[in-house]
C-alpha positions in Angstrom: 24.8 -8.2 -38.3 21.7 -9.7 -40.0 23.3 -13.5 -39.6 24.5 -12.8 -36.2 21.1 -11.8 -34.9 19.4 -15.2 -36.8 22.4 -17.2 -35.4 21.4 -15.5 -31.4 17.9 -16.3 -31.8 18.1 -19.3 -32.9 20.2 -20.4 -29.6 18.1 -18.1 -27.5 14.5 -19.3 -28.8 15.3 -23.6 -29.3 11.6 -23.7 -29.7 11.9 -22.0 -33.0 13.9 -24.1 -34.3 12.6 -25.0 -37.9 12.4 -23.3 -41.2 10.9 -19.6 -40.5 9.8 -17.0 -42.9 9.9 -13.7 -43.3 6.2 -12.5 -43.7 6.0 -8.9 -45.5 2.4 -8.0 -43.8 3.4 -9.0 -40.1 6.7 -7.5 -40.7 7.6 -10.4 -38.9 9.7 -14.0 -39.1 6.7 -16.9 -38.8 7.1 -20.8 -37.9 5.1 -22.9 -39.9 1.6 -23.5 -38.6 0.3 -26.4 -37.5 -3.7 -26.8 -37.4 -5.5 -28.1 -34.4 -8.2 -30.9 -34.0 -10.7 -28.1 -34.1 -9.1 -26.7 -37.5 -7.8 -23.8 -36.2 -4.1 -22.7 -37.2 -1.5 -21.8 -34.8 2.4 -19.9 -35.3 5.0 -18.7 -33.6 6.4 -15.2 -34.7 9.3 -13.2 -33.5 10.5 -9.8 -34.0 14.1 -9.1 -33.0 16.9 -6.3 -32.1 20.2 -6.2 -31.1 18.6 -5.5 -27.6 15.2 -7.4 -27.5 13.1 -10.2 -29.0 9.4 -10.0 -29.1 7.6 -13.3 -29.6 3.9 -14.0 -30.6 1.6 -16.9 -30.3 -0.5 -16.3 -33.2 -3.7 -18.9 -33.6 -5.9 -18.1 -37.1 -9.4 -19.2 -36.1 -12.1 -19.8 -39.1 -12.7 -16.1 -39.1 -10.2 -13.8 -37.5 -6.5 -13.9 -36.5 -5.6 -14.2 -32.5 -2.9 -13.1 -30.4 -2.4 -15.6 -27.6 0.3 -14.5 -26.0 3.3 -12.6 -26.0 6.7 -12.9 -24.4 9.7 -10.3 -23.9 12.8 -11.1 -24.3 16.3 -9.1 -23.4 19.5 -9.5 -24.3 21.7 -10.8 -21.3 25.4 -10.9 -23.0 25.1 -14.1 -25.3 21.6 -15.3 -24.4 18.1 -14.0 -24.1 15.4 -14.2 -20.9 12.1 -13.6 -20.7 11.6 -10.4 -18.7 7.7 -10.2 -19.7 5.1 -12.5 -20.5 1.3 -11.9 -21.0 -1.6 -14.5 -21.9 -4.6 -13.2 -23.8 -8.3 -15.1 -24.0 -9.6 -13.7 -27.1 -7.5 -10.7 -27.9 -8.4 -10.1 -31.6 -5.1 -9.5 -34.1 -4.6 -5.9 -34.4 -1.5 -4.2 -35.1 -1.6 -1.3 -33.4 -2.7 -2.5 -30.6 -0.2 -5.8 -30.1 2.2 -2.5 -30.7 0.6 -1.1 -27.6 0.8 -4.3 -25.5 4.3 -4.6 -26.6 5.4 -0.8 -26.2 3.1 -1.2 -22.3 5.4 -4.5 -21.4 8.9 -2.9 -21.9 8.0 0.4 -20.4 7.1 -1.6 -16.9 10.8 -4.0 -17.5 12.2 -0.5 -17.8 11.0 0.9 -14.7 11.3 -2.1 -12.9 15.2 -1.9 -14.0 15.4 1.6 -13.2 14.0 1.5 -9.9 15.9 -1.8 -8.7 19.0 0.4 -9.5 18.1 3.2 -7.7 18.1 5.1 -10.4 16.3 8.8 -9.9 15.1 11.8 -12.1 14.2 9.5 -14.6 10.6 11.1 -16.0 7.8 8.3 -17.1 8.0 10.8 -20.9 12.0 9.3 -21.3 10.9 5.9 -20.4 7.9 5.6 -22.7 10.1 7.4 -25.3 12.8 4.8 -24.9 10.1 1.8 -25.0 8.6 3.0 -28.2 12.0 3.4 -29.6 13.1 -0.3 -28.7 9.5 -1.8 -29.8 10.1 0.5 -33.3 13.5 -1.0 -33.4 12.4 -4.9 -33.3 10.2 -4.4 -36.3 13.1 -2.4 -38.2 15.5 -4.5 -37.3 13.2 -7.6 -38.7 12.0 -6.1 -41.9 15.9 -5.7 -42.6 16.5 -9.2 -41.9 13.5 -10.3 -44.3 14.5 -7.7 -46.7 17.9 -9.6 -47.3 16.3 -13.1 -47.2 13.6 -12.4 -49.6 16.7 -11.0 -51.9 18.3 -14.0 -51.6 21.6 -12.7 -49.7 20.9 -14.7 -46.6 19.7 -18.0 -45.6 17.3 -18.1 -43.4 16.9 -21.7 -41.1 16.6 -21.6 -37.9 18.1 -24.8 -36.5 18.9 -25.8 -32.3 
């Protein structure tokens, strides 16, 4: 399972493709950085699930870490596309609250899907409920898949 999710992302997300890590703190898989004229360090990092990928533009300034942006992803059969994206000017890194950006982004897709199907009785508790279960699910998921690369069971590259 672990290979076959690398293996989608890596033809879903091209832009990724390059040697990523598994970082135990972000519970997340990171590109290598790259710094900036002005010194400042920027990443990609993605989260993924069977269901969803969740990445982050990450820049580490001289004195805290930033999220720039974020982007949704679903699953659609073989290949992933965006259903989500937000910029941020600004937006300082903090976990919980890049959890609530995330968890606020797929509980509008979700709505949106339900209402474009004509779905009914549907309460906003259930959707929420399902959001934070798919959001918990990406860093699960993830944290499995670094789990077996920091073991050594699994290679993890990343290549288009």
């Amino acid at each position: 399972m672990n290979n076959a999710l690398i293996l989608s992302a890596q033809k879903a997300l091209p832009q990724l493709a390059c040697n990523v890590t598994y970082n135990q703190v972000a519970k997340m898989l990171l590109t290598p950085g790259y710094v900036s004229a002005a010194g400042n360090m920027y990443q990609e990092g993605v989260r993924i699930s069977k269901r969803l990928a969740v990445r982050f533009s990450i820049g580490h300034g001289w004195a805290h870490t930033f999220m720039n942006g974020i982007q949704l992803y679903a699953w659609d059969g073989m290949s992933l596309r965006v259903v989500a994206h937000r910029c941020y000017d600004n937006f300082w890194w903090c976990e919980e609250a890049i959890r609530r950006e995330v968890i606020s982004m797929i509980t509008s897709y979700l709505r949106t899907q339900i209402q474009i199907q004509g779905i009914y009785g549907v309460s906003e508790a259930d959707i929420r409920k399902l959001a934070v279960d798919l959001a918990d699910d990406t860093q699960k998921t993830t944290q499995l898949i670094g789990n077996q690369v920091s073991a050594g069971n699994t290679p993890l590259y990343l290549k288009g």
